[in-house]
N, C-alpha and C positions, 0 to 999 in steps of 0.2 A: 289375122290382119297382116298383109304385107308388112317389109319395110317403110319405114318415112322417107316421103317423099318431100323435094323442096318447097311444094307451096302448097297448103293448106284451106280449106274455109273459111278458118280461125284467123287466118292474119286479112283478111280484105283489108285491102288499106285505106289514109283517108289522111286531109290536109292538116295540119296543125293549126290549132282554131288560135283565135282571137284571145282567146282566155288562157291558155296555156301561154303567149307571149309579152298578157300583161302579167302572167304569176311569174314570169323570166325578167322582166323589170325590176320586182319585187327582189326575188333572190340577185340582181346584178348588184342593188345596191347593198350586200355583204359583200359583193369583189371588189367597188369603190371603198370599203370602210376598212378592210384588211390590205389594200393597198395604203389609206393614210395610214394607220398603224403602221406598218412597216416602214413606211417613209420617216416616221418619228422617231424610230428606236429599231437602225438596220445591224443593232452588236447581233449575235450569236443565239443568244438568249431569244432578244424579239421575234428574228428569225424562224428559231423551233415554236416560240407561240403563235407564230400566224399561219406555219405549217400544221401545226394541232388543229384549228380552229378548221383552215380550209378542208383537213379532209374529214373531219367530222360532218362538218357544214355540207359536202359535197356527198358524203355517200347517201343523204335524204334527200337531193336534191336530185342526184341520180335516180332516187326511187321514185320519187314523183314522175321521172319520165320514162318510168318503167310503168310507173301509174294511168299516164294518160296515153300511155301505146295501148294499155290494157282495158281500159274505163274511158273512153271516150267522156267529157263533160257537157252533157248535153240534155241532161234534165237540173232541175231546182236545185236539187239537194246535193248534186253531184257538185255545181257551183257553189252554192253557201259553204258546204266542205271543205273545197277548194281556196275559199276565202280566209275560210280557218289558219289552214296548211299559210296562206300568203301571212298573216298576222302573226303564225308564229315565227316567220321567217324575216320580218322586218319586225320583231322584239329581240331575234337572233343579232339582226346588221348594227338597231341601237347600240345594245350591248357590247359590240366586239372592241373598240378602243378602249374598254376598261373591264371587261370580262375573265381577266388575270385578278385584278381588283374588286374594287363594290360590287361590279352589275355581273359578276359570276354567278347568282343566284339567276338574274332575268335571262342571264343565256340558257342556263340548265332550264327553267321553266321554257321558256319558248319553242328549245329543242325538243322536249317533251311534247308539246302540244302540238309539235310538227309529225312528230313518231307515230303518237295517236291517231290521228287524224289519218295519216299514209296507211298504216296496218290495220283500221276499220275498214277504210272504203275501198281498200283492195281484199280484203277476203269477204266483205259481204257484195261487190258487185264484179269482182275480177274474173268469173266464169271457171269452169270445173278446176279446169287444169291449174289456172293462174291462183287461183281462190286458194287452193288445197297446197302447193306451193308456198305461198305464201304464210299461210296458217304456222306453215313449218318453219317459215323464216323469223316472223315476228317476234316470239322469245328472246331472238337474238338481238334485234335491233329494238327491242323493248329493254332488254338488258344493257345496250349500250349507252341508250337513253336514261338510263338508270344512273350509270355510271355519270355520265353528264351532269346529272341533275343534282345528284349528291358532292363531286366533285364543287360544284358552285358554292356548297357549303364551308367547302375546306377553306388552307390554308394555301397562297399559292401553288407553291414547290408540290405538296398534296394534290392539289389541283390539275396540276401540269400530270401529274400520275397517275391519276382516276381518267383524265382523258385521254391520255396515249393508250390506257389500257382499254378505254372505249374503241380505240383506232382499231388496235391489236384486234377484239373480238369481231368488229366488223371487214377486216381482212379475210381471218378466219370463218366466218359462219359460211362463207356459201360452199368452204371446201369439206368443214365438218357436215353440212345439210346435205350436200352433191342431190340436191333437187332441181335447180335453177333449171335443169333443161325441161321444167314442165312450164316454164313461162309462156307464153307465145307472143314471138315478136315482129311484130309490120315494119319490115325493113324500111320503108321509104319516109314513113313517119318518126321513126327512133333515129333515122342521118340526119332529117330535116333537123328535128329537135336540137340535137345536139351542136348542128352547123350553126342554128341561130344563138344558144348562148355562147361558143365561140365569139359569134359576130359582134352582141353586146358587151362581152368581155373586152375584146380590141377598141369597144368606143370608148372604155374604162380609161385605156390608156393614153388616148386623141385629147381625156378630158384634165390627165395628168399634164398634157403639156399646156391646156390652159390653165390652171391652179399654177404652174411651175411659173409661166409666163407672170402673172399677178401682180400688178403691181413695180413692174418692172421698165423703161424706159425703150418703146420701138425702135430700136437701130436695127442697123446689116446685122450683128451679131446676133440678136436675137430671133430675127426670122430667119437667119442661115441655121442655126439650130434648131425650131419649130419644123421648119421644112425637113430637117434630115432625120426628124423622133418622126414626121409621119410620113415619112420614105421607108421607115426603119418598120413603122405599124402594119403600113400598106402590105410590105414583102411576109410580112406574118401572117395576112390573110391570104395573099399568094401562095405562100407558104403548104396552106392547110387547103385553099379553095381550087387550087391552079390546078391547069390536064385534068378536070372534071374529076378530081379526087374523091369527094363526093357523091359522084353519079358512082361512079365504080366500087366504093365502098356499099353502096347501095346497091349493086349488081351482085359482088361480092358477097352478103347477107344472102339474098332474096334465093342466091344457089342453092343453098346448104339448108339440111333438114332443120327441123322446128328447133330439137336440141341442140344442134351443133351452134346454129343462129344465135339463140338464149347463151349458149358458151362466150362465143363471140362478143355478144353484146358486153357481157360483164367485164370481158379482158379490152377490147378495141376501144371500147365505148365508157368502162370503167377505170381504170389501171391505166390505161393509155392516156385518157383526158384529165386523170388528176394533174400530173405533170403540166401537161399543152394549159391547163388554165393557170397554175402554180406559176409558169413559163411567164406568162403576159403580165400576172401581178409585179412578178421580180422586174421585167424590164420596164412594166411604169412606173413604179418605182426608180430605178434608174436612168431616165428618161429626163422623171419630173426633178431630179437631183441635176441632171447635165442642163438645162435650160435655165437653171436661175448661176452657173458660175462657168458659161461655155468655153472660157478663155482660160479658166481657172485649171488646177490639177483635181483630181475626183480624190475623196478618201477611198480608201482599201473596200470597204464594203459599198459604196457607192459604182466603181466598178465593177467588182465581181455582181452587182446588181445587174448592171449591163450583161456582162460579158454572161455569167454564169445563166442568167435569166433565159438569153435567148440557148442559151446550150440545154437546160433543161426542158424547153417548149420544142425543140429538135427533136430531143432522146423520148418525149410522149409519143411526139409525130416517126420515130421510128417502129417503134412497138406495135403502133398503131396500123401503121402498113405491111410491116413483119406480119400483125396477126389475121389480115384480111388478106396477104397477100397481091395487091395492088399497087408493086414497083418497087424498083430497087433502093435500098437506101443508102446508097455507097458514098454519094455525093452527102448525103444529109448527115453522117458521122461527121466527112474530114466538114463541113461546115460548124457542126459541134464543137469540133477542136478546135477550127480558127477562130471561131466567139472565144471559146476560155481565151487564148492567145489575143488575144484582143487586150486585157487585163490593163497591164505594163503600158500600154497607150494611154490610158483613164488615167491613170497614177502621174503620167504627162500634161497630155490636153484633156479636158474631159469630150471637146467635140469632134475630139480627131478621133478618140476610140468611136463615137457616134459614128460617124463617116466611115469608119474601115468595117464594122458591123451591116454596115448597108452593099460595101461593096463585098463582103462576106455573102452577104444573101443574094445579092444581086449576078451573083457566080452562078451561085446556086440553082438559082430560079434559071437563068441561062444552061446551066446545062440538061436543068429538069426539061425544059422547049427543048431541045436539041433533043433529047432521049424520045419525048412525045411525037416530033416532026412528022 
């Protein structure tokens, strides 16, 4: 058999159905729930547990859309399944404001029955390659789900341990397995996927600034800071959407052989998007914190929510384009650093750091047009 060539039989591609962007509803509302969370308790502490949660929560959620690149859902059983996979995922989102607490047993069982559910219906319908791949993976993320599940029994501090160590093993597995490159991935449908819970993730934070808003009295002040959280939202879609970042990413993938692809996915699309969504939690979070005291100074951690937030959804979107190769990322560092430098403004105004974060981006986005002209 030759070498691999970049496009195969195996990847025909196809649109993202209907059913895969009600199951991305389902999963948004764990980035609404670990946004409250963090908005309740932004010490240190809160912090690392909503970073445990997210990337636990994320690396099954990743697999599901490794799942339906691989399984299209388009008989019965492929959906009732699916439905599963969706219930165990909003027993996950219940759970998360007190899954340090009481409902750390229902998060364990629910991750469970997401793990399930994921490592059935991809080795009995994922086809040679994916199927056999996978088989090899499942141990792993049966094991991490283990850890989860027993972890809900503990003791918090306990708790917190059993799941970083779940983190830890799911970092690790795909480099202990080094099979991933038998996956097979349809480039056009694995950007799409991932562009749209982007896209649901940024309405997370449109919806932080109404919760923020709540109750509060319409003056100038309060829609001059509305307006500038979603100038601040907007430029994060720009951000990630803008010079057809996506089409290229997509061009990018569909180059490269079947393995290389499968590589790609797990780093561009894995490792890269933990952050980029991590990103938009932390700055609704500090968004929905600057709209209820805009005139006020911000606390230390309500800042670095800001500032730090949008720095971290940058340093995903570097990686990101570092590992597709699809533009330079010179401008998106120094923008990185003028977010943290941002800080010291919040600790001032909180809606002047807002305002200087926007003209931050709005540099940015301007010199990304100039580069693309």
């Amino acid at each position: 058999m030759s070498a691999e060539t970049p496009q195969t039989h195996e990847e025909t591609e196809y649109r993202v159905s209907t059913l895969e962007l009600f199951f991305d509803l389902v999963f948004v509302f764990t980035i609404t729930q670990l946004t409250s969370t963090l908005a309740d308790d932004t010490s240190p502490l809160g912090f690392g547990q909503v970073v445990i949660m997210l990337f636990v929560i994320l690396w099954m959620y990743f697999g599901y859309v490794w799942l339906t690149n691989s399984v299209p859902p388009h008989t019965t059983l492929r959906r009732l399944l699916l439905m599963a996979g969706m219930g165990g995922f909003l027993v996950i989102a219940l759970a998360i404001p007190n899954a340090f607490d009481e409902a750390g047993v229902a998060f364990g069982i629910g991750y469970l029955i997401v793990n399930l559910v994921h490592s059935g219906l991809f080795i009995s319908a994922g086809g040679p390659g994916s199927a056999a791949a996978m088989a090899r993976l499942a141990p792993f993320n049966l094991g991490s789900a283990g850890l989860v599940f027993v972890g809900g029994f503990l003791p918090s501090t306990w708790r917190a341990a059993a799941w970083t160590a779940a983190v830890v093993l799911m970092i690790v597995s795909p480099y202990v397995n080094r099979r991933q490159g038998e996956f097979r991935i349809r480039s056009a449908h694995f950007v799409e996927r991932h562009g749209l819970v982007v896209i649901v993730a940024l309405g997370e934070s449109i919806i932080a600034i109404g919760i923020g808003a709540a109750g509060l009295p319409l003056n100038l002040q309060l829609v001059v800071a509305a307006l500038l959280g979603l100038a601040l939202v907007y430029q994060l879609w720009w951000c990630y959407f803008g010079a057809e970042q996506d089409l290229r990413a997509e061009h990018s993938m569909a180059a490269m052989t079947p393995s290389d692809r499968a590589r790609a996915a797990l780093s561009a699309f894995g490792w890269a998007h933990a952050p980029i969504l991590l990103g938009i939690v932390v700055v609704a979070v500090g968004v929905k914190k600057t709209i209820g005291h805009a005139t006020d100074h911000l606390y230390l951690s309500g800042a670095l929510a800001l500032g730090g937030g949008a720095a971290i959804f940058l340093a995903g979107q570097i990686f990101f384009r570092y590992r597709l190769k699809i533009g330079s990322n010179k401008w998106r560092i120094i923008a990185a650093l003028a977010a943290l430098a941002t800080v010291p403004v919040g600790l001032w105004v909180a809606i002047a750091q807002l305002a200087a974060l926007v003209v931050v981006f709005g540099v940015l986005l301007a010199a990304d047009d100039k580069q693309h002209a």
